[in-house]
Phi, psi and omega in degrees: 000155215234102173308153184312302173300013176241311163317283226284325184280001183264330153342272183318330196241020175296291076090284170331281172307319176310302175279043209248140166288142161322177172315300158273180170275102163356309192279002175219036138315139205187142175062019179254159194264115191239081178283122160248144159256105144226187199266344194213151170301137199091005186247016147252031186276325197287322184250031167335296195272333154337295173327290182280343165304305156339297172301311192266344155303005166103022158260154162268120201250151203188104189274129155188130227234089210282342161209170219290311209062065206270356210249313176303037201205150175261352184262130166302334182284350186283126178280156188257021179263342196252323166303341185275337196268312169308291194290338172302289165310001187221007148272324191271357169278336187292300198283340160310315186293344177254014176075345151300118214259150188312295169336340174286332199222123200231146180235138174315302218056045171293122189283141176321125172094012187234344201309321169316314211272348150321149154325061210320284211284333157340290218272331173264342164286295176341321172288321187295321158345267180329304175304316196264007159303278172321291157077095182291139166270339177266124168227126169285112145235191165286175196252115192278353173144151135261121197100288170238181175273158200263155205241120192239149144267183211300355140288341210255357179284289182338297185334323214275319199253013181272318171281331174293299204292334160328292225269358181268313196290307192305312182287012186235110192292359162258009149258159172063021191288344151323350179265330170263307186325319214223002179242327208081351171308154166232154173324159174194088164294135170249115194279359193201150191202130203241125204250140180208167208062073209245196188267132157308321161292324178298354173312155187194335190233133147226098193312136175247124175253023198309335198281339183234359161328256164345333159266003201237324145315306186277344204247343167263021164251348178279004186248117183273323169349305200248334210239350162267213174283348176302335204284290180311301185211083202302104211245327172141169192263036167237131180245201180236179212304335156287318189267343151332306187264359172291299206321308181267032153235355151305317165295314202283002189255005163289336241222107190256169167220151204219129209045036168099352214225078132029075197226163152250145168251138174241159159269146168241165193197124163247152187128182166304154166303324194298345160274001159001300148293341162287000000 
C-alpha cells in the first residue's frame, strides 16, 4: 500500500513524471548513431528539429523512408513518376536544412498508399539490412502503440510494425543470415527507440526545439507538394512571396508547446523490440 504522503507527492509531480526525459536528456545526446524509419518523404517532418539538434550535437543521423509518396496529391495532371521526383527533392531540401547529409539518406521505393500490401519479409529484410549497416543505438519510428495498437493510417501503421519488427529480426544471427555469411554483416540490438506520432497520454519525452524552431518552419515549407496550392495544382517549387507566407504560418501552426516552449513530443522506450508495446 503507497503510504499516504507518497501518494499526494506522487499526484502533485505526475505532471513531471508523464514527461520525464530518458536518463540523459535527448538535447544532450553525442557520438551516437540515429536511424528514423518512415513511411513517406515528410514523415520526419514529426522529429525534424529533434533530428537536426542531434546532428549538429555530434550524432549521426541517417533517414530511411519506405515509400516514394508518388501518391499524395489532389492535382490529376501529375504522373506519379514525376510526384516521386518532386517529394524526393522537397525532401532532401527539408533535411538539408537541417544539416543532414543526403548520403544519410535512402528511400525504398515502395509505392505510397500500398505498403501494407508488400512483401513483408521483402520489406524486413531490407530494414533489417539497412540496421545492421548502420547499427543505430537510437531508432526513430512511428509509435505502433502502447497497450493497443495505435491507430496510423494504412502506411504510416505499416511503418510502425515494419519497423518494430525490422529492429527484432535484425538482433537475431539466424534470420535473415545470408546479410552475415555472404554481406559480412553482423547481428545488431537496438537498445533505445524515441517513438513519434504517439497517443498523447503516451507522451514521455518532450524535446525543447526553441533553437530550431525556425529552422524546422523552413524545413516543412520545402514541401510545397503539400502544404501549399500545390496540394491541388503543382505549378513547380517556387511561390509566391503571399503564399509564402500562407505556408509558413500554416506550417508554424503545426508546432507544439509546452511552458511557453516550442517542443517535439515521444514515448521513449529502452529494452527489446518485442516489448515495444508494453
Amino acid at each position: 500500500m503507497i503510504p499516504k504522503l507518497l501518494f499526494v507527492s506522487l499526484v502533485l509531480l505526475s505532471p513531471y513524471i508523464s514527461f520525464s526525459q530518458p536518463e540523459t536528456a535527448v538535447e544532450d545526446w553525442k557520438g551516437k548513431t540515429i536511424l528514423l524509419i518512415g513511411a513517406h518523404p515528410d514523415d520526419d517532418t514529426y522529429s525534424i528539429a529533434t533530428l537536426g539538434m542531434l546532428q549538429a550535437n555530434g550524432n549521426e543521423v541517417y533517414i530511411a523512408i519506405l515509400t516514394t509518396g508518388n501518391v499524395g496529391t489532389q492535382d490529376p495532371e501529375l504522373s506519379m513518376i514525376d510526384l516521386a521526383n518532386i517529394r524526393r527533392l522537397e525532401e532532401q531540401a527539408a533535411l538539408a536544412t537541417m544539416g543532414i547529409p543526403l548520403d544519410h539518406y535512402i528511400n525504398f521505393g515502395y509505392d505510397d498508399g500500398m505498403l501494407e500490401y508488400e512483401n513483408k519479409k521483402e520489406v524486413v529484410a531490407k530494414l533489417v539490412r539497412v540496421i545492421r549497416q548502420v547499427r543505430p543505438d537510437v531508432l526513430f519510428s512511428f509509435d505502433p502503440g502502447k497497450g493497443e495498437q495505435r491507430w496510423h493510417k494504412a502506411d504510416h501503421r505499416a511503418s510502425s510494425y515494419l519497423a518494430a519488427d525490422a529492429a527484432r529480426a535484425a538482433m537475431w544471427p539466424l534470420l535473415f543470415q545470408g546479410q552475415i555469411t555472404n554481406e559480412g554483416l553482423e547481428a545488431h540490438t537496438i537498445p533505445a527507440y524515441v517513438l513519434y506520432d504517439s497517443s498523447e497520454d503516451d507522451i514521455n519525452t518532450w524535446v525543447d526545439i526553441s533553437d530550431y524552431k525556425e529552422r524546422k518552419i523552413k524545413a516543412m515549407s520545402q514541401y510545397v507538394s503539400q502544404w501549399s496550392s500545390g496540394w491541388y495544382k503543382y505549378t513547380g517549387p517556387e511561390l509566391s512571396d503571399e503564399e509564402a507566407k500562407e505556408v509558413k504560418e500554416r506550417v508554424s501552426k503545426r508546432i507544439k508547446y509546452k511552458n511557453g516552449k516550442p517542443v517535439e513530443g515521444f514515448r521513449y522506450y529502452e529494452g527489446l523490440p518485442d516489448n515495444i508495446g508494453r
